[in-house]
C-alpha positions, 0 to 999 in steps of 0.5 A, a space after each residue: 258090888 264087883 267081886 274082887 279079883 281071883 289072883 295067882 301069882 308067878 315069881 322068877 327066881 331072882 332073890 328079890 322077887 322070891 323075898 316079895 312072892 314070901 310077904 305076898 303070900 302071907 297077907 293075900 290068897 292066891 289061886 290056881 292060874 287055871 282058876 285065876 281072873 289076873 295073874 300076878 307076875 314078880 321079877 323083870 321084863 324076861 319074865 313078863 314075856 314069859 308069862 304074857 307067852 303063856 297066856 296066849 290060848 287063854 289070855 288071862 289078864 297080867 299085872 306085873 310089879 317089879 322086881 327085876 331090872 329095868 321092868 319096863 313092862 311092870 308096875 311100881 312094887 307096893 305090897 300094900 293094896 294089891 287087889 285094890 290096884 289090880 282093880 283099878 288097873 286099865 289093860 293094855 292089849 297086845 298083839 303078838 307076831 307071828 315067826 315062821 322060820 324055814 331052816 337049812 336042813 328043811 324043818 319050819 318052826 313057829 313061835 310068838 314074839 311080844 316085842 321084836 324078832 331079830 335076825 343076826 349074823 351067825 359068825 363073822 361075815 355079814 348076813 346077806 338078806 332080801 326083804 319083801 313086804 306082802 310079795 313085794 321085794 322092797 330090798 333085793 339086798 341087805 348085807 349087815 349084821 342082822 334085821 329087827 322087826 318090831 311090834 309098838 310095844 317091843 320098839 323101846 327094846 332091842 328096836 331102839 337100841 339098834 337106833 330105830 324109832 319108838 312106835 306109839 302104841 295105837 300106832 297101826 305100825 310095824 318097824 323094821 330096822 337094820 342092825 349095822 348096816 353095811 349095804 345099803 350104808 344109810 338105809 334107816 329101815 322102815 315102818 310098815 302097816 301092821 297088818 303087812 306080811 314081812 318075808 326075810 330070804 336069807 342070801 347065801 345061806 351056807 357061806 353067811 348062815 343066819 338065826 332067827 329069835 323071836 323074844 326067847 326063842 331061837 332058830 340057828 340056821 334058817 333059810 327064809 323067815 315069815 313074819 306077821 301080826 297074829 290073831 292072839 292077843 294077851 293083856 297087860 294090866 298098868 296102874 292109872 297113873 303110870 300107864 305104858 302109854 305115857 311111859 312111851 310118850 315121856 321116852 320119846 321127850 327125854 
């Protein structure tokens, strides 16, 4: 017989997920993450990716349930028959990008991002951005309010709200979508090979400063932004019959 699952569990501070983390705690035993098989997450998708975020050097599996907003990125909240569920579960692999950002005064800074890194406009004139693909210059010159770069998992996020496409997860793709564009006026973006380095060089930096975030974490004022898939990985943990996978498909059918 498998052993069950040794769990610890993260809750944000959201009332909601306080009061569930309380009744979990009164009917199961919980570990030590240093101890844990699965790490139990309660609150939203903020802190889904805080908690897929820091899991990177030792990627322990995370099963969310919902106590947040949209939650996404979780699992139905059901008390009952949580290490039976967590059991059961099917994992979902992902892999996330890697930001590089060089700023004005000349620090490079590095971070992860789950879902997207964007780019925006810092005051009211446009960013004026060039875009190359593996040393390739693909735009010479992209004035808009900004640029996302989007994994699968993130392109139901910010990527779509910007109006860019929803990337099934299998799909060894990339998006690269504009944020109000106004030069040029009717470029959709792109989807690239997930394997491709992308490179943003911002264009007059000084008089069109731009910032750079990658999930939650923000660069102001850089110069060149260098973004890839990283070699880490972390694991979601989705109930059978509500798997991520048919969250994105039923999206994309309305």
């Amino acid at each position: 017989m498998t052993p069950a699952p040794r769990l610890a569990l993260v809750a944000s501070l959201a009332p909601e997920a306080q009061q569930a983390a309380e009744r979990l705690c009164a009917t199961y035993t919980f570990v030590d993450r240093d101890e844990a098989d699965v790490i139990v997450a309660l609150g939203g998708d903020g802190l889904m990716l805080r908690t897929l975020h820091s899991t990177v050097d030792r990627p322990v599996p995370v099963y969310g349930m919902n106590r947040g907003s949209l939650g996404w990125l979780m699992n139905r909240y059901r008390p009952d028959d949580l290490i039976e569920r967590v059991a059961r579960a099917a994992p979902v692999v992902l892999h996330p990008l890697e930001m590089e950002a060089d700023t004005e005064s000349g620090q490079t800074l590095r971070a992860y991002a789950f879902n997207e890194v964007s780019l925006y406009r810092q005051t009211h004139q446009s960013a004026k951005l060039s875009i190359k693909i593996d040393g390739v210059e693909r735009l010479p010159e992209l004035m808009a309010d900004g640029l996302v770069v989007s994994t699968p998992a993130g392109s139901t996020a910010y990527n779509l709200s910007a109006g860019g496409p929803i990337v099934p997860l299998q799909a060894n793709v990339l998006a690269v979508t504009p944020l109000s564009p106004f030069r040029p006026s009717r470029w959709p973006g792109a989807l690239i090979r997930d394997s491709a380095a992308v490179t943003v060089d911002i264009l007059e930096v000084q008089k069109r400063p731009v910032g750079a975030v990658a999930d939650s974490t923000e660069v102001r004022n850089v110069s060149s932004v260098r973004i890839r898939k990283s070699s880490q990985t972390a694991r979601l943990l989705f109930d059978s019959e509500d798997s991520l996978d048919d969250r994105v498909m039923g999206l994309q059918f309305g």
